[in-house]
KEGU-299298 format. One record per residue: x, z, y of N, C-alpha, C, CB in turn; residue number from 1. Coordinates in Angstrom, 1 decimal. Glycine has a CB too. Example, Ala and Ser with C-alpha at 12.3 -4.5 7.8 and 13.67 -1.06 7.14 Angstrom:
BEGIN
TORNU     nX     nZ     nY    caX    caZ    caY     cX     cZ     cY    cbX    cbZ    cbY   n
TORNU   13.2    7.8   -5.7   12.3    7.8   -4.5   13.2    7.8   -3.3   11.3    9.0   -4.5   1
TORNU   12.8    7.1   -2.2   13.7    7.1   -1.1   12.9    7.9    0.0   14.1    5.7   -0.6   2
//
This chain:
BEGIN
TORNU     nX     nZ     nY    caX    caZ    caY     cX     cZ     cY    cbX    cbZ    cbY   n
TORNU   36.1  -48.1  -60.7   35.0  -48.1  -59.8   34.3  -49.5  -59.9   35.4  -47.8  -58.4   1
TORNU   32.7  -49.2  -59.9   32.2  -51.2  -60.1   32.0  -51.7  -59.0   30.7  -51.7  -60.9   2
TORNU   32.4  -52.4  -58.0   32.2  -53.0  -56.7   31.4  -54.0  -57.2   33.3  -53.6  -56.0   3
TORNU   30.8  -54.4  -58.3   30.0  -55.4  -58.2   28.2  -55.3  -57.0   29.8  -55.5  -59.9   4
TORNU   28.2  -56.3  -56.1   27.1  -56.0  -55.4   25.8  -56.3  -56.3   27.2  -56.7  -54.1   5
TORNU   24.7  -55.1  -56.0   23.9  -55.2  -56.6   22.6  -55.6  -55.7   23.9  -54.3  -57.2   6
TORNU   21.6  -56.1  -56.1   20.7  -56.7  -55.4   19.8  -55.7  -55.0   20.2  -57.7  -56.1   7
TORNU   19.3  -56.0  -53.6   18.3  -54.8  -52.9   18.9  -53.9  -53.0   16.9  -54.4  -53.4   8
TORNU   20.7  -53.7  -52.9   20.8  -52.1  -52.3   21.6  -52.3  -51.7   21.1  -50.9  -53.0   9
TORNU   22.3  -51.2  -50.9   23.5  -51.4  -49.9   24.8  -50.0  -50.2   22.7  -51.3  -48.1  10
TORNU   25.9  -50.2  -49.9   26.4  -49.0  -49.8   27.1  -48.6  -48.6   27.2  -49.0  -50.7  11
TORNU   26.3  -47.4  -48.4   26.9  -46.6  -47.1   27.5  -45.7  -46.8   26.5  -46.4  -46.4  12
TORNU   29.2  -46.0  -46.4   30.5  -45.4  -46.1   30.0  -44.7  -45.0   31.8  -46.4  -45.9  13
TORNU   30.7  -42.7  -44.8   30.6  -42.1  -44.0   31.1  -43.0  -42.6   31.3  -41.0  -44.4  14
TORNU   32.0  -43.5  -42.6   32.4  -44.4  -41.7   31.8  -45.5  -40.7   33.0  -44.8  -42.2  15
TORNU   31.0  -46.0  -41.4   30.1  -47.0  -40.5   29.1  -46.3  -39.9   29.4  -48.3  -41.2  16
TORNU   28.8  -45.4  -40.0   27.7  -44.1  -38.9   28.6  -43.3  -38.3   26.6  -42.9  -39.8  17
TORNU   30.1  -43.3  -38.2   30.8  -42.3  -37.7   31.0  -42.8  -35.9   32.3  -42.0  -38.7  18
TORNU   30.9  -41.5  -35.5   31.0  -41.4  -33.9   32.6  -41.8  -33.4   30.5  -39.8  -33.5  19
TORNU   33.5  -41.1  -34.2   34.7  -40.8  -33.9   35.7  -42.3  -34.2   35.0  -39.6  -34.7  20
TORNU   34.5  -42.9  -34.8   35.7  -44.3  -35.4   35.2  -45.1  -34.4   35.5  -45.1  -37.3  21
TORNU   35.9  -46.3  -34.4   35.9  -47.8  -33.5   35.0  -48.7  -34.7   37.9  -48.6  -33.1  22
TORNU   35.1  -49.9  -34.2   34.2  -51.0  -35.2   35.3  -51.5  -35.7   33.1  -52.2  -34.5  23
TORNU   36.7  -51.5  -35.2   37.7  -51.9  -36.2   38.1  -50.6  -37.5   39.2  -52.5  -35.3  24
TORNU   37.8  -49.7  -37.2   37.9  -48.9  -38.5   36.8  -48.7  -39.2   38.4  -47.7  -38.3  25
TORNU   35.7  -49.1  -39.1   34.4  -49.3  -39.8   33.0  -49.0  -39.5   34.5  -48.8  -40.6  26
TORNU   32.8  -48.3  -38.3   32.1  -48.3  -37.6   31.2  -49.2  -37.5   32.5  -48.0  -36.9  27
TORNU   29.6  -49.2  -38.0   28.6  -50.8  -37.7   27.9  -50.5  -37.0   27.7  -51.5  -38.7  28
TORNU   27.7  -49.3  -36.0   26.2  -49.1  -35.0   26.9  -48.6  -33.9   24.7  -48.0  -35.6  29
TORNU   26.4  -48.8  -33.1   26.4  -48.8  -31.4   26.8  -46.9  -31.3   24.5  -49.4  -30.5  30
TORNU   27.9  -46.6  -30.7   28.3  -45.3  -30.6   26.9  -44.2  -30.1   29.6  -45.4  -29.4  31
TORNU   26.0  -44.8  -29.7   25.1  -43.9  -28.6   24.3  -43.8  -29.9   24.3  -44.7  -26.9  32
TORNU   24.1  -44.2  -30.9   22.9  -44.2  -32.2   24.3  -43.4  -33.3   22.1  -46.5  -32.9  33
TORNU   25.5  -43.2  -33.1   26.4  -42.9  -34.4   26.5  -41.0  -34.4   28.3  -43.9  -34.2  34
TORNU   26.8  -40.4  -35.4   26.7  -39.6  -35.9   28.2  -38.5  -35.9   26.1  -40.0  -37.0  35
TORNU   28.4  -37.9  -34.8   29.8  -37.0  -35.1   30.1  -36.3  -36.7   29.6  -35.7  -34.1  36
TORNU   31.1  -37.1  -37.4   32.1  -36.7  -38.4   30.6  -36.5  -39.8   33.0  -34.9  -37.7  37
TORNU   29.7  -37.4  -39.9   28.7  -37.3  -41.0   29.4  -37.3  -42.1   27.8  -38.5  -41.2  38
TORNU   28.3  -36.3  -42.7   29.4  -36.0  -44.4   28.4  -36.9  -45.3   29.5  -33.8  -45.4  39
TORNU   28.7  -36.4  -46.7   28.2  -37.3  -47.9   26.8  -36.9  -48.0   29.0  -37.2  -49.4  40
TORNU   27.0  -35.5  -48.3   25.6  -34.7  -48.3   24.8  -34.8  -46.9   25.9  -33.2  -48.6  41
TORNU   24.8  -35.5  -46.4   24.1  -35.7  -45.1   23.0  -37.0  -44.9   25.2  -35.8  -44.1  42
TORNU   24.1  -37.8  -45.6   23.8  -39.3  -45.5   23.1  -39.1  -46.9   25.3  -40.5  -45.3  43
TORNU   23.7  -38.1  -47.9   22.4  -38.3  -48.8   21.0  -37.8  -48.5   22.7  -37.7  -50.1  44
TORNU   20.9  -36.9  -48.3   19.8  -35.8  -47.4   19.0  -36.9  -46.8   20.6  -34.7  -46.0  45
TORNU   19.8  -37.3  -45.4   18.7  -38.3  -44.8   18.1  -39.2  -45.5   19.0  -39.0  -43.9  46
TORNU   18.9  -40.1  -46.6   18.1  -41.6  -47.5   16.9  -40.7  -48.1   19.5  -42.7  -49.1  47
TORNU   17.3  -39.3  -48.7   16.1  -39.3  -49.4   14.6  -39.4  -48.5   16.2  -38.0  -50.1  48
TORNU   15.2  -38.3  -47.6   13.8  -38.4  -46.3   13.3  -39.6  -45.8   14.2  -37.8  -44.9  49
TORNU   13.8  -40.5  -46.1   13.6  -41.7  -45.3   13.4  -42.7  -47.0   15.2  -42.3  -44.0  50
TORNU   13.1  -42.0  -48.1   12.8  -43.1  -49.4   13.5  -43.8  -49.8   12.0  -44.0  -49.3  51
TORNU   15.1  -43.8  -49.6   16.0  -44.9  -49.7   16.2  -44.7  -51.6   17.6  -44.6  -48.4  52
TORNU   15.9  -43.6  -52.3   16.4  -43.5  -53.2   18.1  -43.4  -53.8   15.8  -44.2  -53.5  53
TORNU   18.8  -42.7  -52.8   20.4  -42.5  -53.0   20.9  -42.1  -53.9   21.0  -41.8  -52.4  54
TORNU   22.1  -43.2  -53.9   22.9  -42.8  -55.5   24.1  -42.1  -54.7   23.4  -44.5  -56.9  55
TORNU   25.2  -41.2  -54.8   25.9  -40.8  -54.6   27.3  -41.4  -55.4   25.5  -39.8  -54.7  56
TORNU   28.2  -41.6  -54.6   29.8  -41.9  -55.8   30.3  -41.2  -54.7   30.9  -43.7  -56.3  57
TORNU   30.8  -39.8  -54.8   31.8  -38.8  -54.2   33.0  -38.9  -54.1   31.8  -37.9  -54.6  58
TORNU   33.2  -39.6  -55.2   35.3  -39.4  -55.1   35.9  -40.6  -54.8   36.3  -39.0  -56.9  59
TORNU   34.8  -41.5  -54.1   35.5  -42.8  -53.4   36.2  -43.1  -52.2   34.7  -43.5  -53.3  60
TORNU   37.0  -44.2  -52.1   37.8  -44.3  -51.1   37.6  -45.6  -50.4   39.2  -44.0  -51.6  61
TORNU   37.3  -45.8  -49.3   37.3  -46.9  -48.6   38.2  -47.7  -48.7   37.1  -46.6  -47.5  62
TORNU   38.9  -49.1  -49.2   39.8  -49.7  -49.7   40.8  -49.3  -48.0   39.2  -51.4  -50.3  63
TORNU   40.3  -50.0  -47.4   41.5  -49.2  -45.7   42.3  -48.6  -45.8   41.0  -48.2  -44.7  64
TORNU   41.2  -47.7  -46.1   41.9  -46.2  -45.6   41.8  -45.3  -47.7   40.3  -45.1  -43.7  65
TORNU   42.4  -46.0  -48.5   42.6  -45.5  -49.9   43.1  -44.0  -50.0   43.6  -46.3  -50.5  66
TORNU   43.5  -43.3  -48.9   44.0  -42.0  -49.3   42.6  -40.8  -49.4   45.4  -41.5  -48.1  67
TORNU   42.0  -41.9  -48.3   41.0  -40.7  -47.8   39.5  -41.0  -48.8   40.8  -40.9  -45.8  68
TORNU   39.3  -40.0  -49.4   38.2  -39.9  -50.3   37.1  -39.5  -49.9   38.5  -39.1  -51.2  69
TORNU   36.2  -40.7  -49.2   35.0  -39.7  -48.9   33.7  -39.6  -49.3   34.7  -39.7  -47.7  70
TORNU   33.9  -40.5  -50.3   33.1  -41.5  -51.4   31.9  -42.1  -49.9   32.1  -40.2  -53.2  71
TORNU   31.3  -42.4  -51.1   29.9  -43.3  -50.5   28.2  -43.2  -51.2   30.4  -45.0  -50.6  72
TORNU   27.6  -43.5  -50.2   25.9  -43.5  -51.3   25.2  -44.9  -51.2   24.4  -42.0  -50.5  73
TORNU   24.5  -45.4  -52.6   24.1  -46.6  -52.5   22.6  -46.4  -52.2   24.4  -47.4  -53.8  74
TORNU   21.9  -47.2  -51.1   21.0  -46.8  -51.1   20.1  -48.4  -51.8   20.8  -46.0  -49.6  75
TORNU   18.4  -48.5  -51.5   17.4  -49.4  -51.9   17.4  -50.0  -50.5   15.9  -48.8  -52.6  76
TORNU   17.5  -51.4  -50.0   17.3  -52.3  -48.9   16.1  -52.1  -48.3   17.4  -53.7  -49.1  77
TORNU   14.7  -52.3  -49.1   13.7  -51.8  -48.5   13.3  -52.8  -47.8   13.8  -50.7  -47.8  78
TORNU   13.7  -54.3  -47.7   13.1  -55.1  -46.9   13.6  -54.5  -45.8   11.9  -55.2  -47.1  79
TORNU   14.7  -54.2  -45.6   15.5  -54.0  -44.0   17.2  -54.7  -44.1   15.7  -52.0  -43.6  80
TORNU   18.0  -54.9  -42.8   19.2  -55.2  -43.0   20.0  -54.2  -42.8   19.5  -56.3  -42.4  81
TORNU   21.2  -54.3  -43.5   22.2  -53.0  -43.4   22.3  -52.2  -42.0   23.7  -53.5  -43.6  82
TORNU   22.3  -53.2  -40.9   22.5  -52.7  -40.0   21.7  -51.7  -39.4   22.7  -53.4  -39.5  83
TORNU   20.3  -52.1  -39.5   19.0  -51.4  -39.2   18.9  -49.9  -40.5   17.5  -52.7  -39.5  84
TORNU   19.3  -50.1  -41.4   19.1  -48.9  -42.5   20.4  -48.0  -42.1   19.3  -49.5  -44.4  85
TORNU   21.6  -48.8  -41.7   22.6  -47.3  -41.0   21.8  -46.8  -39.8   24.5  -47.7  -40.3  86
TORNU   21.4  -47.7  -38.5   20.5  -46.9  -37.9   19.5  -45.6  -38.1   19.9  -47.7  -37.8  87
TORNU   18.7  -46.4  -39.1   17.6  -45.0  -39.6   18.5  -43.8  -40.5   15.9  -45.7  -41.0  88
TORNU   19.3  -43.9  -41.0   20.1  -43.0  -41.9   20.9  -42.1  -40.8   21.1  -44.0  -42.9  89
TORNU   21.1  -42.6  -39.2   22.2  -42.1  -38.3   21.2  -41.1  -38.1   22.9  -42.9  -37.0  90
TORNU   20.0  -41.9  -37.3   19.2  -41.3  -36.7   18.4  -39.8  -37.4   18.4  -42.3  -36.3  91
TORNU   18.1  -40.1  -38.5   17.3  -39.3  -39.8   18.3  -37.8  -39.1   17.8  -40.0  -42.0  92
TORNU   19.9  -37.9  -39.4   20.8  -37.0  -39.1   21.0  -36.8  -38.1   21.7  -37.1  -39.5  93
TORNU   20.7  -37.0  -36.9   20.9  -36.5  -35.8   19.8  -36.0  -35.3   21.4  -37.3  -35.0  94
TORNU   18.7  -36.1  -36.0   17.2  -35.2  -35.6   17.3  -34.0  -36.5   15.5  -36.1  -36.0  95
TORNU   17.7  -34.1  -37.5   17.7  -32.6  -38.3   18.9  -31.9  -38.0   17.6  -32.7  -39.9  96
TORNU   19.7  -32.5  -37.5   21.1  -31.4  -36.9   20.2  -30.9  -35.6   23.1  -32.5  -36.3  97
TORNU   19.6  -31.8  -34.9   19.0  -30.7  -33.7   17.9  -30.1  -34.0   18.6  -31.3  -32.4  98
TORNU   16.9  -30.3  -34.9   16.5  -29.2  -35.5   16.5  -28.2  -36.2   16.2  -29.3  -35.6  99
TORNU   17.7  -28.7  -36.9   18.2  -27.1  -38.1   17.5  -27.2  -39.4   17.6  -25.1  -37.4 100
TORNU   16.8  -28.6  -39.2   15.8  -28.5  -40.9   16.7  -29.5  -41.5   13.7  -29.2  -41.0 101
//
């Protein structure tokens, strides 16, 4: 796997939008903005809607937690900071789960 960081993009673990996790297990946004149990295809779904241009790596494991495979998607910065792009990426998913689109 290349961990090398690449410039203007980010990678975002199911985990740092997850509702169910704490901020010591990886969690980066405020529980009231986070996303019950987000999958890959979700978080890919929303970057596209929102222009992020997502790359998908599926069979990845969060170094932590190495057993558990939930891969991750890299998205484009966009002239935003990580924290603000898991925002819009939570949010993106929690307007189309309540709408069904």
């Amino acid at each position: 796997m290349n961990t090398v960081k690449k410039p203007g993009k980010i990678v975002v673990w199911p985990v740092n939008i997850d509702l169910k996790k704490t901020r010591g297990e990886g969690r980066k946004i405020p529980k009231k903005l986070a996303v019950d149990s987000p999958k890959l295809e979700e978080i890919i779904e929303a970057s596209k809607r929102l222009g992020l241009n997502p790359t998908a790596v599926p069979h990845a494991a969060l170094p932590k937690e190495w057993w558990n495979k939930t891969g991750y998607v890299i998205v484009e910065r966009k002239n935003k900071g990580k924290i603000q792009i898991l925002k819009d990426i939570a949010n993106e998913i929690n307007r189309f789960r309540k709408t069904g689109a």
